[in-house]
N, C-alpha and C positions, 0 to 999 in steps of 0.2 A: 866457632868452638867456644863453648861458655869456661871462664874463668874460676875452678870450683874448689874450693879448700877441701882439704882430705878430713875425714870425718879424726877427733882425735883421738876418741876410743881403739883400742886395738883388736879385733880379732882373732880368738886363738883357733876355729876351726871355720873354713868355708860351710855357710849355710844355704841351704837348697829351699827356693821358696818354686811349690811347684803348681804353675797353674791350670786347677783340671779346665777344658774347655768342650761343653756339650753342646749338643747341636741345641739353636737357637737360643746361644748366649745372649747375653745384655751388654751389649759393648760396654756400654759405660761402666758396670760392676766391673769387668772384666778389666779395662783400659787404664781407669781410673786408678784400683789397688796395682796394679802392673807398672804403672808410670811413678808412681809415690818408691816402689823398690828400684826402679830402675833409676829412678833419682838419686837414692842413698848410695848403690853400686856407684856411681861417678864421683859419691863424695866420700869413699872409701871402705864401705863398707863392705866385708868379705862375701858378699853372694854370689850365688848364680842363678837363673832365673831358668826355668822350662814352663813348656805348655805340654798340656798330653789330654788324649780324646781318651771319651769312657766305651769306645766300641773297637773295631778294627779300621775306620776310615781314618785317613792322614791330614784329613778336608772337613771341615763343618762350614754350616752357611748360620752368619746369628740369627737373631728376632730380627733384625737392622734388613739382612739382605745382603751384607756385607761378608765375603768368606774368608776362612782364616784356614790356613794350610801347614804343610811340616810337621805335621802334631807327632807325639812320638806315645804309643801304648801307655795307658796305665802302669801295666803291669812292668815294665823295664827298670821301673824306679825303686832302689831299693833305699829306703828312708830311715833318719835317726830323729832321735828324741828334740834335736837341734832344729830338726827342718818343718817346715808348714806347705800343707796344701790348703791352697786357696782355691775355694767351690761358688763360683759369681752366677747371680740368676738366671732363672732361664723360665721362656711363657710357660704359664701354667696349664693351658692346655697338655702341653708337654706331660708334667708334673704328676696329672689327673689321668691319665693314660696308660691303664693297665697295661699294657704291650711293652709301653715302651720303660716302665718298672723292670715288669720280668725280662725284657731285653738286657739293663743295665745289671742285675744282680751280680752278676761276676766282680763287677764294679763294686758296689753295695759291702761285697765280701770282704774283696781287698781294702776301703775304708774302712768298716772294721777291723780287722788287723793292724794296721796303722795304729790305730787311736790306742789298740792293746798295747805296743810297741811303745805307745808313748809321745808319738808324731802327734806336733799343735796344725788344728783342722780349723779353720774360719769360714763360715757363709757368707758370702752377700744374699742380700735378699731372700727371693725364694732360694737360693741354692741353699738354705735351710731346711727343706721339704725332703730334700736329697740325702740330707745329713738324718735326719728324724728316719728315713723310712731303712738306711742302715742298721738301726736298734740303737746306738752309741747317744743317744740323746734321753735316753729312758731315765727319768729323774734327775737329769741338767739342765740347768738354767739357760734361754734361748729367747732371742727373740726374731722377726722377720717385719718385711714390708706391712703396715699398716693394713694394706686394703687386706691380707691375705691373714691376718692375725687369727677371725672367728674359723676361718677354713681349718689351718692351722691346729687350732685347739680342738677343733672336732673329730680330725682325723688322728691327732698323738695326743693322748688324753695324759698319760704319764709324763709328758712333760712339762717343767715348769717355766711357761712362757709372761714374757714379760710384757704387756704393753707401752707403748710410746717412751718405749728407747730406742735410742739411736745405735746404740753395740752394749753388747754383756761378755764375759768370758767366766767362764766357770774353767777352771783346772788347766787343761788344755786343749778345750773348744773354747772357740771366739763365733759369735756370730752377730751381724747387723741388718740394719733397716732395710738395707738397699741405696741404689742407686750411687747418691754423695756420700754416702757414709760408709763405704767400702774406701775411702779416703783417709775419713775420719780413724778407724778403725785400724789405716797401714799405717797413720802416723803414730797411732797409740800402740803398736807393735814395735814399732821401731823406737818409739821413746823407752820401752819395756828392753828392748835390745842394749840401745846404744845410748839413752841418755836423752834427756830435754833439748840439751844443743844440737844434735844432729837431728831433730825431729823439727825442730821451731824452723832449722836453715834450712829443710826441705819442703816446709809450710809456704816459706818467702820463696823459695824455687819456683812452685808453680803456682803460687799467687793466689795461696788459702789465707787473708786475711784475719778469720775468725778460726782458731781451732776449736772444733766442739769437744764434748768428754761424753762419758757415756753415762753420766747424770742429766744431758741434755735431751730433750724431748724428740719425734723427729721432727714434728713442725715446729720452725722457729715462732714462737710470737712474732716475728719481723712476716710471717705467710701464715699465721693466723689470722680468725676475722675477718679472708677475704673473699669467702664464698658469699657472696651478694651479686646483684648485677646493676647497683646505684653508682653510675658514674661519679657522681658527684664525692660520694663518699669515699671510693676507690683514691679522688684525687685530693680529699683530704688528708688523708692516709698516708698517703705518700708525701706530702707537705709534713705532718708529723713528723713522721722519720727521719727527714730531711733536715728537720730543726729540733733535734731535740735538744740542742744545747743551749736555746734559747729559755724565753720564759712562755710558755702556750697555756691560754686562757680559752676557755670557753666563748666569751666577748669576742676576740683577738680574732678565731679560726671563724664567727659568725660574720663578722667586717667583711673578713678576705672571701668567705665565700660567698656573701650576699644573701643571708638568711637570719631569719631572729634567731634569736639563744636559745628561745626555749623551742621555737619548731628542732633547731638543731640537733639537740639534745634528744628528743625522741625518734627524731628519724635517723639519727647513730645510734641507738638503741636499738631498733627494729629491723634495721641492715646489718649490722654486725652481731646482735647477743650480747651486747657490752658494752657499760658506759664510758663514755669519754676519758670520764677522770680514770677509770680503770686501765682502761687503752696505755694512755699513756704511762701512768705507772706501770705496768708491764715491761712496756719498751725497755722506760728509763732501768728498772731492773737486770733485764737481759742485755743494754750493750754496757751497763757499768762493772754486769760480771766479768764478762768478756774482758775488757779493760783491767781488771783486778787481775785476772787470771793472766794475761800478759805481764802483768810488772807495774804498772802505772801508780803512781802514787793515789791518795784519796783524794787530797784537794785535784788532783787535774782531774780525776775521774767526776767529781760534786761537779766542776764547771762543763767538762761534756755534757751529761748528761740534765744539763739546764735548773741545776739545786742550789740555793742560799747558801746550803751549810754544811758541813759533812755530817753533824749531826741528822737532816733530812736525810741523807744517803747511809745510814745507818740503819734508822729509823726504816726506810722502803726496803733494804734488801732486809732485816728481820722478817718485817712483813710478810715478806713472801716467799724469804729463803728458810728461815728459821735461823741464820746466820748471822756474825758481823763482818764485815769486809774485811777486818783481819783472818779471817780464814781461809778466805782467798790468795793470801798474801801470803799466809802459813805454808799451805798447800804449793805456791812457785816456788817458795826455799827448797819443801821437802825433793821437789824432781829437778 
């Protein structure tokens, strides 16, 4: 049994976070946001958690193959302004299947109602598809999994989709990228609820290192750049990342890999899209934010992320944030 401090926020009413669950769910949408509440519940916080199917069966089997049982009706839940249903991906085959639309509509109905009501609705992923073909999405701001974004846009034209974010919330719909960010998205819920500290201790719970925000892309730079199939450069790449808190030279990474500078230089170019020097600035941007946005001071942030000065680290996140790392800074007072 884990040793768990009670969240110190108080609860004035039990909140219902209810998870709809369609057949050929995405576990992870599913598992992921589930485990993130089910965490804060052990750390005090006043919820309770259901699962409920969008047909008459008490059984779904997901994408995975894996079945999930005990489901309890849709329609049994009678919801307030306080509570959220969370709607996690499901294959698009699925999605795209006339039948199985006009099969859910009863469903479809009763989420519309809700949202009139005032109940906050979150997507994973495609369970965005699900929420748009409701109507409740006509002129809100939305976004879903990458591959699915141009689908998306062709099929709900009135709404205003965002690409490459990782979660948006307009009023009260929330919806996200998919998969990890059905994560990201319970923690930004629950910091919305309960406060920074009971979100950051839920972060350490399950051992989300990096909190993102929903300023964050869905691909990190850290899994950018690595559609190639050049070994070689694959394991540069990861030697980078590995050292950024060093000083990395073009020279330096030619040594280690056994190649001149200047072949180097083009054949990183041609395998990635992107120069060297750019590569790495990048990086060094995205873990110094990261770092800022935790709490870290600047000079220990300047020396991670392998900089002379803090001026350089000034200087790089303008660059490419339009920022100064006091904003970052700002920003962890404000939550």
């Amino acid at each position: 049994m884990k040793n768990k401090k009670p969240a110190s926020n108080t609860v004035i009413m039990q909140r219902c976070i209810l998870f709809i669950v369609p057949p050929n769910t995405h576990l992870l949408d599913l598992s992921g946001a589930a485990h993130i509440f089910y965490e804060a519940k052990e750390y005090g916080a006043d919820l309770v958690l259901n699962y409920a199917s969008i047909n008459q069966s008490t059984e779904i089997k997901s994408s995975a193959g894996l079945s999930i049982n005990k489901l309890t009706h849709f329609s049994k839940f009678y919801l307030k302004e306080t509570d959220f249903i969370i709607i996690p991906g499901i294959d698009y085959s699925l999605i795209s299947n006339n039948n199985f639309i006009n099969h859910i509509t009863p469903f479809l109905k009763w989420l519309g109602q809700q949202h009139a009501r005032g109940v906050q609705i979150c997507s994973i992923c495609t369970g965005a598809f699900l929420v748009a073909e409701s109507g409740i999405l006509s002129g809100r701001n939305c976004t879903t999994h990458w591959k699915y974004l141009e689908t998306f846009k062709k099929h709900y034209p009135k709404v205003k989709l965002f690409h490459n974010r990782l979660f948006i919330r307009d009023k009260n719909i929330y919806s996200s990228a998919g998969v990890s960010s059905g994560i990201d998205i319970s923690l930004f819920i629950l910091e919305e609820l309960y406060g920074a500290k009971l979100a950051t201790d839920i972060a350490k719970e399950v051992v989300v290192y990096f909190r993102r925000s929903n300023t964050d892309p869905q691909l990190s730079i850290f899994l950018q750049y690595r559609n190639h199939l050049d070994n070689r450069i694959h394991e540069m790449q990861d030697y980078i990342i590995s050292n950024l808190h060093a000083s990395i030279t073009i020279d330096k990474l030619a040594e280690i890999f056994c190649i001149s500078s200047r072949n180097l230089t083009r054949v990183f170019k041609f395998s990635t899209g992107i120069t060297i020097g750019k590569y790495i600035e990048k990086l060094r941007v995205e873990k110094a934010s990261q770092l800022l946005i935790d709490g870290h001071k600047v000079d220990y942030v300047t020396q991670q992320v392998g900089l002379k000065s803090t001026n350089q680290l000034r200087t790089l996140i303008k660059k490419y944030k339009n920022i100064l790392p006091s904003a970052f800074i700002a920003t962890k007072k404000m939550s």
